[in-house]
C-alpha positions as CSV (number, residue, x, y, z in Angstrom):
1,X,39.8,-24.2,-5.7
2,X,41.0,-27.3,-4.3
3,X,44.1,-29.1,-5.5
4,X,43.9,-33.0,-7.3
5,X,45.5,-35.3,-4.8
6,X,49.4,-35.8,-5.2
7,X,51.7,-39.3,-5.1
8,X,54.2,-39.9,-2.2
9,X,57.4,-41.1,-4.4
10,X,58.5,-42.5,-0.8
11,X,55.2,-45.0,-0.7
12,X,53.8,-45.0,-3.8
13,X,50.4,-43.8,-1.8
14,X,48.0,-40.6,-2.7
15,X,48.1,-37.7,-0.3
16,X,44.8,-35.6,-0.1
17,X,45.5,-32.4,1.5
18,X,44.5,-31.2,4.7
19,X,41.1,-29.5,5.8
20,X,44.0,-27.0,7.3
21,X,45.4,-26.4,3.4
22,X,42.2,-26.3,2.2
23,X,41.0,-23.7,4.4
24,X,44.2,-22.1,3.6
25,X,43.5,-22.3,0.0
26,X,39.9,-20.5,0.8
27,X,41.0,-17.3,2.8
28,X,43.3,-16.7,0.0
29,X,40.4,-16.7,-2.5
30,X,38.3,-14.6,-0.3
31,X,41.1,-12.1,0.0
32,X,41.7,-12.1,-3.9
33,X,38.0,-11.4,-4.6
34,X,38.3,-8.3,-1.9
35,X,41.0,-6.8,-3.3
36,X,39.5,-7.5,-6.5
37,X,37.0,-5.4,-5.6
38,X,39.1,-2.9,-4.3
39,X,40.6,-2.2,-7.3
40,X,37.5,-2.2,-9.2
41,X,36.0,0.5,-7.1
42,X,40.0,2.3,-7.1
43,X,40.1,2.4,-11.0
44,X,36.0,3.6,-11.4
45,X,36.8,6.8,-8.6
46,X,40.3,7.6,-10.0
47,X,38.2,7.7,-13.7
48,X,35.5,9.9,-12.7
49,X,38.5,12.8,-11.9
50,X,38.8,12.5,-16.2
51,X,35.4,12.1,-17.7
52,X,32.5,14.3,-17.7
53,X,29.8,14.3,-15.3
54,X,27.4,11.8,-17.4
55,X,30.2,9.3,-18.0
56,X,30.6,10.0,-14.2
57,X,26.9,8.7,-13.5
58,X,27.0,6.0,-16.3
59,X,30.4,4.2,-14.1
60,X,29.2,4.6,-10.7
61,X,25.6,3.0,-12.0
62,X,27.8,0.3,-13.6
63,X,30.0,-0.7,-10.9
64,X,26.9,-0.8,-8.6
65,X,25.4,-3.2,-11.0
66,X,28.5,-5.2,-11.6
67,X,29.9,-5.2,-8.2
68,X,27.4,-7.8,-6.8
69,X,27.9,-10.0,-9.8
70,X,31.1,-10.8,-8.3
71,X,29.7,-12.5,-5.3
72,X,26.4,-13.7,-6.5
73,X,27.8,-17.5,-6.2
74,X,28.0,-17.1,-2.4
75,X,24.8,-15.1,-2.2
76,X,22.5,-17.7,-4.4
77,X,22.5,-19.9,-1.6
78,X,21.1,-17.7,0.8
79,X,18.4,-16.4,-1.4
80,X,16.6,-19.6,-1.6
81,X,15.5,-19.2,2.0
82,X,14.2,-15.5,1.5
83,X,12.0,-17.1,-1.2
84,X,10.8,-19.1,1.0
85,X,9.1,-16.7,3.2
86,X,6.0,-16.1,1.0
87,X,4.5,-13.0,1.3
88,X,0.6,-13.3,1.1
89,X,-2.2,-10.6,1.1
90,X,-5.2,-11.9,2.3
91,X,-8.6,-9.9,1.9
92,X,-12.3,-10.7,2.1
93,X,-16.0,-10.1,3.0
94,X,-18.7,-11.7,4.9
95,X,-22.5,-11.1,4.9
96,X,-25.0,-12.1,7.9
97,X,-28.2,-11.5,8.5
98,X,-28.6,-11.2,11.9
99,X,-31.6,-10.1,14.2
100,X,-30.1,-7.5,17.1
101,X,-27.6,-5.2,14.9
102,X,-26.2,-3.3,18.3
103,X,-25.4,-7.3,20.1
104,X,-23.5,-8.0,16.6
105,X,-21.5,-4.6,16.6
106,X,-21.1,-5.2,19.9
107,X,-19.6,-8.7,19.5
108,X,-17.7,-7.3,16.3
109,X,-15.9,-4.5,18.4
110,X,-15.0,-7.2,21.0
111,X,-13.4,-9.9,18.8
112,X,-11.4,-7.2,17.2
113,X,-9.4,-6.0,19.9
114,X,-9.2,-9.6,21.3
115,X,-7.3,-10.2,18.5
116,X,-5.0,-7.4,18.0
117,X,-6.9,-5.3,15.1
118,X,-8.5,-2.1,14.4
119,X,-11.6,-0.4,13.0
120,X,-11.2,1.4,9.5
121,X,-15.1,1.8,9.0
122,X,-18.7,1.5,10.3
123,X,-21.4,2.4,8.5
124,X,-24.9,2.2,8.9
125,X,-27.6,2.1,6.2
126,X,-31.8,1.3,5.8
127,X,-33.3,0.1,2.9
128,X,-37.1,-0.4,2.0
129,X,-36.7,-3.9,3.8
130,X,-33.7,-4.1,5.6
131,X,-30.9,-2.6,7.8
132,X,-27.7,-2.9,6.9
133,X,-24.6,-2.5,9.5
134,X,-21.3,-3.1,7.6
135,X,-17.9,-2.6,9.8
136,X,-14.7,-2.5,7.7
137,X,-11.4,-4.0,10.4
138,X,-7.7,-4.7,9.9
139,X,-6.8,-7.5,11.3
140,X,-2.8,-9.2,12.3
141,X,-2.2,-11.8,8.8
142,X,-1.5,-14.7,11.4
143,X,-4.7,-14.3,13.7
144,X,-7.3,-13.2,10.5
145,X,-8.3,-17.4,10.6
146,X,-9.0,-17.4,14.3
147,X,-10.7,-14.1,14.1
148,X,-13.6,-15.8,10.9
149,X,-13.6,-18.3,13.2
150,X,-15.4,-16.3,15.9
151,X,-18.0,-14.4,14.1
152,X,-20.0,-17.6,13.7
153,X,-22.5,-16.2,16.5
154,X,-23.1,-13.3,14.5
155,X,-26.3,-15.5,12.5
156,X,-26.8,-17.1,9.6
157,X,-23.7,-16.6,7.0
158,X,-25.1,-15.3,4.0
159,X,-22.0,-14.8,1.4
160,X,-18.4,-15.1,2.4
161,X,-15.3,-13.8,-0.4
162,X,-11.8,-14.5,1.0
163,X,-9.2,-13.7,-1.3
164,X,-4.9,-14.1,-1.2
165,X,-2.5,-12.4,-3.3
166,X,1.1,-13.4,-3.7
167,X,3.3,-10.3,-3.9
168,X,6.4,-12.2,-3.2
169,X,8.0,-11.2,-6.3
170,X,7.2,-7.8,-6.2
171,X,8.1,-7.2,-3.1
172,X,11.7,-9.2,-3.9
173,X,11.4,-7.1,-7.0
174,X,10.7,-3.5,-5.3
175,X,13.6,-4.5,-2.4
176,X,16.7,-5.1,-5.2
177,X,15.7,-1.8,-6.9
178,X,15.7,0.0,-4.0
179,X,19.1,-1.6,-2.9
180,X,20.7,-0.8,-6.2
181,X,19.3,2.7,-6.3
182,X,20.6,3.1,-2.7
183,X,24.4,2.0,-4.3
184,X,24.1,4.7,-7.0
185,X,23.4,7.4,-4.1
186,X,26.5,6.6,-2.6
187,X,28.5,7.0,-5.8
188,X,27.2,10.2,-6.3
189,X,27.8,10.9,-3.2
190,X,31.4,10.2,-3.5
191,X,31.1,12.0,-7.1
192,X,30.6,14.6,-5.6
193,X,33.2,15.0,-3.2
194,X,35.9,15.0,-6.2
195,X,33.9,17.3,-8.2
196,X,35.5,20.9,-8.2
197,X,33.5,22.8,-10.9
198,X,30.3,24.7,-9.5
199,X,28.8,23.3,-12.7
200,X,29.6,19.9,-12.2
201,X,28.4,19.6,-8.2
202,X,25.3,21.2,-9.8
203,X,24.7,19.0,-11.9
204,X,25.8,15.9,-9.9
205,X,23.2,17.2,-6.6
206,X,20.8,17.8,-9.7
207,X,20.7,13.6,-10.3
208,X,21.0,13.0,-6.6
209,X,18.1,14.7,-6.1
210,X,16.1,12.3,-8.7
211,X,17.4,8.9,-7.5
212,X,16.9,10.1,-3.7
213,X,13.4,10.8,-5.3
214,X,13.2,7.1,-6.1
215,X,14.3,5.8,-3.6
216,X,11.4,7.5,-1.7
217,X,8.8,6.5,-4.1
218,X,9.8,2.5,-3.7
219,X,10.3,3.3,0.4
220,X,6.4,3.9,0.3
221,X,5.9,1.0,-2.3
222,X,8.1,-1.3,0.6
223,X,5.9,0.4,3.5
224,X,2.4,-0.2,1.8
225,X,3.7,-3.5,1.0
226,X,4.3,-4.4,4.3
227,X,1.2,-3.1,5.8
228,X,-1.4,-5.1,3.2
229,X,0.8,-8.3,4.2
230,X,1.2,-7.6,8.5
231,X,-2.3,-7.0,8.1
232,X,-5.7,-8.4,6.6
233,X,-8.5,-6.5,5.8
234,X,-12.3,-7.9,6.0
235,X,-15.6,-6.2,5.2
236,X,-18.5,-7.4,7.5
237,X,-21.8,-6.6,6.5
238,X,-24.9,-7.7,8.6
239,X,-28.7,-7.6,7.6
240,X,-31.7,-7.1,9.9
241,X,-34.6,-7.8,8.0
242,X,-38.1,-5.7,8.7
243,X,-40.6,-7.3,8.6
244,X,-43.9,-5.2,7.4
245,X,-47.9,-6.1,7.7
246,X,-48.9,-4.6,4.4
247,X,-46.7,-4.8,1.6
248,X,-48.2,-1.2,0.1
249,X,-48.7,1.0,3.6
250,X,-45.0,2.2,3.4
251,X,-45.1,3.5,0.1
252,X,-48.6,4.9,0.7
253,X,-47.1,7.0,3.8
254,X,-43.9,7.7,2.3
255,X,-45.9,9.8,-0.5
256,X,-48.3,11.4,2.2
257,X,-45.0,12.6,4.1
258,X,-43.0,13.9,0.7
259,X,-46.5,15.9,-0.4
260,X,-46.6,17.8,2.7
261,X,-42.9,18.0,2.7
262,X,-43.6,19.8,-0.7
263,X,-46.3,21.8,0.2
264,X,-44.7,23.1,3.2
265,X,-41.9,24.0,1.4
266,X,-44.2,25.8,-1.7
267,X,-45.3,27.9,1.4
268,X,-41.9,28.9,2.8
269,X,-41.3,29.9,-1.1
270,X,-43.7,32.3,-1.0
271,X,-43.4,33.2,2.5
272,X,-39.9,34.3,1.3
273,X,-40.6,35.9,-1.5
274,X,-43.2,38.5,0.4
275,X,-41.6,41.6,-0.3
276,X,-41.7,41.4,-4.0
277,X,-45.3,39.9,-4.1
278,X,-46.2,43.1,-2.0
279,X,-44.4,45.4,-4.9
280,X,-46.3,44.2,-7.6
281,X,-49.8,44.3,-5.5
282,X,-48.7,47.4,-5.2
283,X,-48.0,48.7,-8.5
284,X,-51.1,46.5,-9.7
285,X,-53.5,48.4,-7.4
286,X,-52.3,51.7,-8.8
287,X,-52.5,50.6,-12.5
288,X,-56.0,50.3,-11.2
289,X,-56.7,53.3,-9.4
290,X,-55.5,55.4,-12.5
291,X,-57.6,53.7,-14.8
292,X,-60.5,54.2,-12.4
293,X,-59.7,58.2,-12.6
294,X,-59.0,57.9,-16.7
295,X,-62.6,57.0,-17.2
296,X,-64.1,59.6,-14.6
C-alpha cells in the first residue's frame, strides 16, 4: 500500500515519500499477513481441542487449502516461469532394412552408450523371407536428436514414428496435489498430538494412514513422470531380406521335415505305449488258444 503524495503548506510543492517509507510501509504488510497467518493456524488448533475428530479433519483440510490463498499474489509471479519449463515425452520407432544384422547391432550397442542410454530389449525373429532384429533403448530427452542422427549407417530407412506428449499439466497437476496432501499429513499430525481419547488417535492414525497412502500413490505417479520425460524411448527394427532361388522349394522342404517330424513322433507313441500293446497281445493270443481247445 503506498500513500497519495502529500502538499508542503511551507512551499505549496508535493512531497512523494521515500523509497525508505515505502519499504517501511512493505515490512509492515509482510508482518501483518504473518501474523495473519499465525492466528489462522492459532484459532483452527485451539478448535480441534472442541470438535470431533471429522470436524477435526474437515479444518485442518481447510486451512491447508485456504492458507496458500493468502499469498497467491506474491506466488503468481513466480509460477509463470515453472510453466515455462515444458515437460515433453518424446517416443518413437524406426525400421531399416539392412544387410549384416550383427554390424548393425553392433553399431546400435555402440551409439547407445556413446550417448548415455541403455538397452530395455533385443529380440530376434525369422520370417518366411526375412530376418528381423529389433532393439528397444532409453535414451537421455536432450541427446535422443543426436542419437537418430547416427543411425543413418544402419541402411535404407524404411518407416520412422516419432511422437511428443505434453504432460506439463499433469505433472503441475499431480505436484499441487501431492503438496496439498502433504499439508493435511501435517495437520493430522499435529491432530494428533492434542488428541487424548484412545478412540480418537485411532481414528485420526486411521486417516493418516489413507492420505500417507496417497501421497505414495502420486510419489510414483511424480517418479514415472520424471522417468518417461529424463528419458526417451525408441524401437529400432532392422530387416535382412533372404533372398531364395525357387519361390516353392522352402515350402516343399518345410512339409518333408514336419512329416518326418510326425512320423517319428507316431513311433515314439507307440514305442511308449509298449507295455499295454504287449497286455492285449497277450490276452488276444489266449482268447485264441481257448477257442482252439473249445473246438477240439
Amino acid at each position: 500500500m503506498i500513500k497519495s503524495p502529500c502538499r508542503d503548506e511551507r512551499w505549496g510543492l508535493l512531497r512523494v515519500p521515500s523509497y525508505e517509507a515505502l519499504d517501511h510501509l512493505r515490512s509492515r504488510t509482510i508482518a501483518m499477513r504473518n501474523l495473519l497467518l499465525l492466528l489462522i493456524t492459532t484459532v483452527v488448533l485451539s478448535a480441534c481441542g472442541n470438535s470431533t475428530p471429522s470436524e477435526r479433519w474437515d479444518q485442518a483440510e481447510a486451512a491447508t487449502v485456504s492458507a496458500p490463498d493468502v499469498g497467491a499474489s506474491h506466488g503468481a509471479g513466480r509460477s509463470a516461469p515453472l510453466l515455462e519449463q515444458r515437460k515433453i515425452i518424446r517416443n518413437g520407432s524406426q525400421r531399416y532394412e539392412v544387410d549384416d544384422l550383427d554390424a548393425a547391432r553392433k553399431l546400435i550397442l555402440a551409439q547407445v552408450q556413446a550417448h548415455g542410454g541403455h538397452v530395455e530389449g533385443d529380440d530376434r525373429s525369422e520370417r518366411g523371407s526375412s530376418i528381423d532384429l529389433s532393439i528397444r533403448v532409453r535414451i537421455p530427452a536432450d541427446r535422443f536428436d543426436a542419437f537418430l542422427g547416427t543411425l543413418h549407417p544402419l541402411g535404407e530407412l524404411l518407416d520412422q514414428q516419432i511422437s511428443a506428449t505434453d504432460v506439463t499439466a499433469q505433472w503441475v497437476d499431480v505436484e499441487a496435489r501431492l503438496a496439498a496432501k502433504r499439508k493435511v499429513e501435517e495437520r493430522y499430525l499435529a491432530i494428533v498430538e492434542q488428541a487424548s481419547a484412545v478412540t480418537e488417535i485411532l481414528e485420526v492414525e486411521r486417516e493418516l494412514g489413507n492420505v500417507r497412502a496417497e501421497i505414495e500413490s502420486m510419489e510414483a505417479q511424480l517418479n514415472a513422470l520424471k522417468d518417461q520425460v529424463s528419458m526417451s524411448t525408441l524401437t529400432i527394427t532392422c530387416t535382412k531380406p533372404q533372398a531364395h532361388s525357387e519361390q516353392g522349394s522352402p515350402r516343399f522342404g518345410l512339409a518333408i521335415k514336419r512329416g518326418w517330424h510326425l512320423f517319428v513322433g507316431f513311433l515314439v507313441g507307440i514305442v511308449h505305449l509298449w507295455p499295454f500293446i504287449l497286455i492285449a497281445g497277450g490276452i488276444l493270443l489266449w482268447l485264441t488258444k481257448r477257442r482252439s481247445a473249445r473246438k477240439n
